[in-house]
N, C-alpha and C positions, 0 to 999 in steps of 0.2 A: 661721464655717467654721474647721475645724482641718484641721494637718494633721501627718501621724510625721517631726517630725526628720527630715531629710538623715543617713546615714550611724549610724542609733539604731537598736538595736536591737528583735527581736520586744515585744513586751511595753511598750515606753517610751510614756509617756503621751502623749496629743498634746496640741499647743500650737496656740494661737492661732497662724493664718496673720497675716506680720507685715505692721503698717498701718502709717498717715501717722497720725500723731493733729492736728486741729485745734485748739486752745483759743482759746476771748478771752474774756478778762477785762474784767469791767465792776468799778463803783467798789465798790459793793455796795447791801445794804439790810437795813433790820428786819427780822423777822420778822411783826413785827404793830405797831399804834402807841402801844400800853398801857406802864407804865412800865419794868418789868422787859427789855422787848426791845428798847422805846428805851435805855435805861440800856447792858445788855449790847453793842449795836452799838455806841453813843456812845463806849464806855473804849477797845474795840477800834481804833476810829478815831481818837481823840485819843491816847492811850498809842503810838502809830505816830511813832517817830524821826523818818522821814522827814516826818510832818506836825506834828508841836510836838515839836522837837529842843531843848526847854530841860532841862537837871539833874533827873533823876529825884526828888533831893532838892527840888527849887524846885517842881515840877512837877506833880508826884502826889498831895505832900496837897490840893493846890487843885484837882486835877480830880478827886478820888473826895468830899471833903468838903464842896468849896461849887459846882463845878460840875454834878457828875453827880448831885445833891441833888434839883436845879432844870431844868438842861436837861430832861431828858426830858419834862419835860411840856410846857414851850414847843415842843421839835421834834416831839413826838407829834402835838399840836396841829395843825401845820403840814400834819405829816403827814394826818393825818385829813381835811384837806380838796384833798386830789389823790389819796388813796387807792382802788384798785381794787376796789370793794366785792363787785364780781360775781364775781370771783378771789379776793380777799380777800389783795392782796398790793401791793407798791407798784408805780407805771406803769413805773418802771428793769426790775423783772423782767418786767413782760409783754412789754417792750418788747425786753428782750434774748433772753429766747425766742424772738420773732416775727425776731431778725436770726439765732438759733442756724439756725433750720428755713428758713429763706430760702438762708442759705449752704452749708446739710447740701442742700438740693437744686441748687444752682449746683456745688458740688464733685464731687458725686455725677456731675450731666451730664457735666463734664470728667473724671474719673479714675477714677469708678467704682465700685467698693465697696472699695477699697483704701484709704480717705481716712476716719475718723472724725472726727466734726465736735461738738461740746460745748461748756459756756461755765460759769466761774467768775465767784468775787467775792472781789477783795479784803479785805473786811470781811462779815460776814456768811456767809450761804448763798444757794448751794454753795461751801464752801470749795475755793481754790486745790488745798491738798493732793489732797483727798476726790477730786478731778476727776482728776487727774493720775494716781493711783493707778487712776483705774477706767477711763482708758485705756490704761494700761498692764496693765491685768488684760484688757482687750481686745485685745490683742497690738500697742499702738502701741509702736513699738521708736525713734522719729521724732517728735516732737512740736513744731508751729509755733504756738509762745505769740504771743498777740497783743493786747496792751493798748490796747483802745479808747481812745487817748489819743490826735489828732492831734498836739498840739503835748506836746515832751517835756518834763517838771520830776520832777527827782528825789520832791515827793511826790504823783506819782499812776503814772506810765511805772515810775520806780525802784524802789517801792516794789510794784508789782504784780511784777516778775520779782523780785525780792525773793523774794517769797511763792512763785515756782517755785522758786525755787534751793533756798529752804528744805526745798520738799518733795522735793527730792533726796536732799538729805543724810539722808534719813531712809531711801534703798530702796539696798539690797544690788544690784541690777540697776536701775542707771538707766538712762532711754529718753534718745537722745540728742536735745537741745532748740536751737530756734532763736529767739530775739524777732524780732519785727517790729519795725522802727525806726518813729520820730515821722514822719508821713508830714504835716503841715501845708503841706505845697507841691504834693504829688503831682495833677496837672493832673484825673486823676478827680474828687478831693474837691474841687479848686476849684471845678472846672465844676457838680459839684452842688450846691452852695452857690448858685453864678450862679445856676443855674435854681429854684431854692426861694425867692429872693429876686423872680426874674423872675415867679413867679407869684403870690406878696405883690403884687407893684404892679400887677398885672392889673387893679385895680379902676378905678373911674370917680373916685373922688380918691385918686391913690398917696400914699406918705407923701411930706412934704418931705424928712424927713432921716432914716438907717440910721446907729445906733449898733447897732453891733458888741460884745458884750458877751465879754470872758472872764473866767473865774474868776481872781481876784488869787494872790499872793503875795507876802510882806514884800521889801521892796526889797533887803535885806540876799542872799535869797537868789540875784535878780539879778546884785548886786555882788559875791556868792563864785565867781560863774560858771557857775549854772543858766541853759540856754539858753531857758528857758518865755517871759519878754518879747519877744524878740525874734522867735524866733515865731510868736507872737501877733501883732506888727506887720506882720511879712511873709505873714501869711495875709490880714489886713487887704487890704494892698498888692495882693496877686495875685486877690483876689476885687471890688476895686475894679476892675481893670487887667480883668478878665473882665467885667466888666459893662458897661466903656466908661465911666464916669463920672469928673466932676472930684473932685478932692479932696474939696471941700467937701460933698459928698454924702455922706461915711461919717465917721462919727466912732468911736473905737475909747475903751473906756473898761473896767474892773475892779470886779468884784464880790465880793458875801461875802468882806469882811475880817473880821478875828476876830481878837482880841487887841492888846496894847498896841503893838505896831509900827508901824513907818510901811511902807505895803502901797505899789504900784507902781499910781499912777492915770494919770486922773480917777476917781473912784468913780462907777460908773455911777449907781445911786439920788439920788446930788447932781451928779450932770450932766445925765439928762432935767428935772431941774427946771429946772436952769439955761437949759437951752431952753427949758422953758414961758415962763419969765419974761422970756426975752428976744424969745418970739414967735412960736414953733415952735410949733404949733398942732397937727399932724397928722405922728409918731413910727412909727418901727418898730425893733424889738431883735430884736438874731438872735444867737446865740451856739456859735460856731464848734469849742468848744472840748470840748462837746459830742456824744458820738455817740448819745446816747441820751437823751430829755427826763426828766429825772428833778426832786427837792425845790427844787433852785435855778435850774431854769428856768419850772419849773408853778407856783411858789409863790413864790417868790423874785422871778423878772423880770415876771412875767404877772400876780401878785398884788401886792407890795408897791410894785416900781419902778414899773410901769403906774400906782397910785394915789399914788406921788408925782408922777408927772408929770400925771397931772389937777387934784391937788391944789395944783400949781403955776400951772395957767392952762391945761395942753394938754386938746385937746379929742378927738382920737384920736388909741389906741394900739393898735398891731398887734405880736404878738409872732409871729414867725416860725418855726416847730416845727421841733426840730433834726430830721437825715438820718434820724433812727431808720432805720426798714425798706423805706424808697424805694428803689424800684430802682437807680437811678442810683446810692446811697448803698451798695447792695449788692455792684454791679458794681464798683464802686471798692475797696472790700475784697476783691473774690475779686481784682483785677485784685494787690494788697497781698501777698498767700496765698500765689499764683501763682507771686510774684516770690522768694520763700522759701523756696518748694517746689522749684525748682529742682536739678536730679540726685536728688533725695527721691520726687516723682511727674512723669510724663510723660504 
């Protein structure tokens, strides 16, 4: 809908009636799993300050030369075997789709047609900018950026509003923008967590033990005073403390290291083992960190981790699917939106 400027004269073009614009940003993905798309996402993603902040001098010849040489076909690989063949895309984008049009109808109930609802990628497509732009050529004059990150660390939360800012700087009429903070406590997301775990154990032999998976980070970045570890613990703590469980029932551990650093453990892949070997028979991994199941939970926890802890002695594994487009996981985000939207929609 348009409508003539307030106080514009006969003849003046009309303008988008002005909206709310929604964004949220997932991490990203390929394009396809061949090597050229692998390649292209992978420099995108590593060449990212906020994710390998080493000397562009130190840096660059080793990931275009002997990195990007070879990865792509190991992560193509990877890829290829969680890949959405029937879409012909990776399960992060169907996946973010199915939370886009879940939220575009929860916002829509509440506010209207005054609210546009959309979703970017960090790396990859749809780019940050692309999106921003075409809500703003939509008449979103307001825009509530929202990085699917519960727990914040400068390289995934930072470096996604990074990628808004950036595309700011680039428009003569900027829309005026909000983030959404790191929401890892917020009592919605805990409780959905509860209840996804509560129906993991529904079964007729629950698991013994819930290790808790997050993606790592070099310890270094902890010790500069990135708040991601901590948490990470405290989501632990408050989805324990929801469930009603002793300690000993969750164990929290860090995934997908990379590179020479010393990363913030236990390493989860060498700690289900360590339970097989010590007895642990029957596991579950849920990974919190997570809003949408994408390479490192489909292939990484459910494929690789899963078969070291069989390989160790365990005898079932349960991986737990993250909130992707659960209601309760929805309602928790709009309740997120809501909270940002404030004097913007009523």
């Amino acid at each position: 809908m348009t409508d003539r400027l307030k106080h514009a004269p006969e003849g003046h073009p009309e303008q988008p009636r002005a909206k709310v614009g929604v964004l949220i940003a997932n991490l990203g993905t390929p394009d396809s799993t061949s090597y050229w798309p692998m390649r292209r996402y992978l420099n995108e993603f590593l060449s990212d300050k906020r994710v390998i902040d080493y000397p562009n001098w130190k840096w660059q010849p080793l990931l275009q030369l002997i990195i990007l040489s070879k990865r792509p076909f190991s992560s193509g690989k990877a890829y290829e075997s969680i890949w959405n063949k029937e879409l012909d895309e990776s399960p992060l984008l169907t996946i973010t789709k199915a939370q886009t049009a879940k939220l575009k109808a929860l916002l829509s109930d509440r506010y209207g047609s005054d609210v546009v609802v959309d979703f970017c990628m960090r790396y990859g497509n749809p780019s940050t900018e692309s999106k921003i732009r075409a809500l703003k050529e939509q008449g979103c004059e307001k825009i509530i950026f929202f990085p699917l990150y519960p727990q914040y660390s400068a390289p995934t939360t930072a470096t996604a509003n990074d990628a808004a800012f950036k595309a700011l700087m680039k428009m003569n009429w900027q829309p005026s923008i909000r983030t959404v903070p790191a929401y890892f406590e917020h009592p919605a997301y805990i409780e959905a967590l509860a209840t996804s775990v509560r129906e993991a154990y529904a079964v007729e032999n629950p698991p013994d033990k819930l290790v808790v998976s997050f993606h790592g980070v070099p310890e270094r970045y902890r010790d500069e005073g990135d708040p991601y570890y901590c948490q990470c613990m405290k989501s632990t703590r408050l989805l324990r403390e929801a469930l009603g469980w002793e300690e000993e029932a969750i164990d929290t551990a860090f995934q997908s290291q990379f590179g020479p650093e010393k990363w913030v453990g236990p390493a989860t892949v060498e700690h289900v083992a360590e339970l097989a070997k010590a007895g642990t028979r029957n596991i579950a991994v849920i990974a919190p960190a997570f809003a949408s199941d994408c390479i490192e939970t489909l292939e990484e926890i459910n494929e690789e981790i899963g078969d070291a802890f069989k390989e160790a002695g365990g005898e079932h594994f349960t991986y737990i699917p993250c909130l992707n487009d659960r209601d309760d996981h929805m309602k928790a985000l709009l309740a997120l939106i809501s909270n940002e939207a404030k004097g913007w929609l009523e």
